[in-house]
C-alpha positions as CSV (number, residue, x, y, z in Angstrom):
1,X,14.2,43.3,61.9
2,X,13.9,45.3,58.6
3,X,15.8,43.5,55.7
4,X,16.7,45.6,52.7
5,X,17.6,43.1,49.9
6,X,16.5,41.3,46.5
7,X,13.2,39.5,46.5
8,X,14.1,36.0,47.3
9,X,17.0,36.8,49.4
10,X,16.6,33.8,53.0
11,X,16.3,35.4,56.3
12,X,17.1,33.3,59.5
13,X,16.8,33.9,63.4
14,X,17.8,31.4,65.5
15,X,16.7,31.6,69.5
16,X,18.3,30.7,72.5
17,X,20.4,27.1,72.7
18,X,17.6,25.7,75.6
19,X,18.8,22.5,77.5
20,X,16.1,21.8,79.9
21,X,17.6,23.8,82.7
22,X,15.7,26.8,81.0
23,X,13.0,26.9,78.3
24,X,13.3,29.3,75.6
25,X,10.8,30.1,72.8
26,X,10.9,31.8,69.9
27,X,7.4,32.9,67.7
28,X,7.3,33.9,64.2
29,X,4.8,37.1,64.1
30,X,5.6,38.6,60.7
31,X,7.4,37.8,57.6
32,X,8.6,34.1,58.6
33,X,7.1,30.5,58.4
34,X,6.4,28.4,61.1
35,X,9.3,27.9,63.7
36,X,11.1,24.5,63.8
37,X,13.4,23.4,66.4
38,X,17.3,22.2,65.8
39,X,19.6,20.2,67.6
40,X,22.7,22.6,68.8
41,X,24.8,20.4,70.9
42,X,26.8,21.5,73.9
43,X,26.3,25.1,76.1
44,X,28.4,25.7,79.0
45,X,25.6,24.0,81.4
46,X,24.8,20.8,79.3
47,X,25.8,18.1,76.8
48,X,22.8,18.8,74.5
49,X,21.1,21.7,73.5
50,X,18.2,22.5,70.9
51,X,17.5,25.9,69.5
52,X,13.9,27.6,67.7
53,X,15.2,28.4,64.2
54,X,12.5,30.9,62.0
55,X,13.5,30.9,57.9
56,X,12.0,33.3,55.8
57,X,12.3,34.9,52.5
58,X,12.1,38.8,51.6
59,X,9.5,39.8,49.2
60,X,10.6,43.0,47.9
61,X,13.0,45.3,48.3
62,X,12.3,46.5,51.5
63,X,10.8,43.3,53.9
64,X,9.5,43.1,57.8
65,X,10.5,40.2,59.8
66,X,9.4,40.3,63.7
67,X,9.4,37.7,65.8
68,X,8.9,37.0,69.8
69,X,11.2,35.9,71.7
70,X,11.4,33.9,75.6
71,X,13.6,32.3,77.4
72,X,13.0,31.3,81.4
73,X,13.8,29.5,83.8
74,X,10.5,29.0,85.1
75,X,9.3,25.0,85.1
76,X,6.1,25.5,83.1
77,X,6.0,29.0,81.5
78,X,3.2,30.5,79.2
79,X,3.9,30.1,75.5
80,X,5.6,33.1,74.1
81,X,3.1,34.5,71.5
82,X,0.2,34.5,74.5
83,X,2.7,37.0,76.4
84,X,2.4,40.2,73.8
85,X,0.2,41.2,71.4
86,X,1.7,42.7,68.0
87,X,0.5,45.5,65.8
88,X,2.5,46.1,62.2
89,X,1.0,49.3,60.6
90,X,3.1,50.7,57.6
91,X,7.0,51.6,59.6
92,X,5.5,51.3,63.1
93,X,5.8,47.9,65.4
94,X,3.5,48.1,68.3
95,X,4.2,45.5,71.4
96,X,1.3,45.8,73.8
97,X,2.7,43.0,76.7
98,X,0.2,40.7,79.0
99,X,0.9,43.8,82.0
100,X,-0.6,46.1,79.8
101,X,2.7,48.2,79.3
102,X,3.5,49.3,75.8
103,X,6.6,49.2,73.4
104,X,6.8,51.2,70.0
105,X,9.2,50.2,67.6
106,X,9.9,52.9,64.4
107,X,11.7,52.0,61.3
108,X,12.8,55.3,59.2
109,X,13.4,55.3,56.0
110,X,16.8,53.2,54.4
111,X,18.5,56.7,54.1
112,X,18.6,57.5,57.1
113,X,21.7,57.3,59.3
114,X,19.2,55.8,62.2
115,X,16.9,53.0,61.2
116,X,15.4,52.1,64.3
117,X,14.0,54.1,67.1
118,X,12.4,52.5,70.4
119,X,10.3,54.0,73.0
120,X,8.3,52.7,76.0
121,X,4.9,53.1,76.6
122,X,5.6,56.7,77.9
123,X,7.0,57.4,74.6
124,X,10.4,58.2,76.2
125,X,13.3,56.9,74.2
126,X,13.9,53.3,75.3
127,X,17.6,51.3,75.4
């Protein structure tokens, strides 16, 4: 996520509300602190819920946030930030996953009417 604000200005990204019928994970790569968890109460499924929340601040003008994100219902999954590697240079967000495949994520410049483009690791224009 590319924030475009005053220096200063708080940044939050909350993850999935996980209550123990999936697990859901949520790693800060860029821009934010450490993650913390909060209590969320009910989902459709259960009473009690809890939910990763990331908090950061921009620095300038133009700020990078990126962050990991998991949720599974598998009983003993791996942690999240052992699943992809992440590579920042300059506008360009490289996610290489544990399979090998690759994602490339461009920001363009504030002015333009597109911000973001994805493509897969075949370069093709993703979803």
């Amino acid at each position: 996520m590319g924030a475009t604000d005053e220096r200063g200005t708080p940044v939050r990204q909350t993850g999935w509300a996980a209550d123990g019928t999936v697990t859901a994970q949520l790693h800060p790569v860029h821009g934010y602190g450490v993650a913390a968890q909060s209590a969320t109460g009910p989902t459709l499924v259960a009473d009690r819920s809890r939910t990763h929340v990331l908090e950061g601040r921009t620095e300038s003008a133009e700020s990078l946030f990126v962050a990991l994100a998991s949720v599974t219902a598998e009983p003993d999954p791996a942690p999240v930030a052992t699943l992809a590697d992440v590579e920042i240079t300059g506008r360009t967000i490289r996610v290489t996953r544990e399979n090998g495949s690759t994602a490339l994520i461009g920001l363009a410049p504030e002015d333009l009417p597109c911000p973001v483009s994805i493509s897969d690791h075949r370069g093709q224009p993703g979803p």
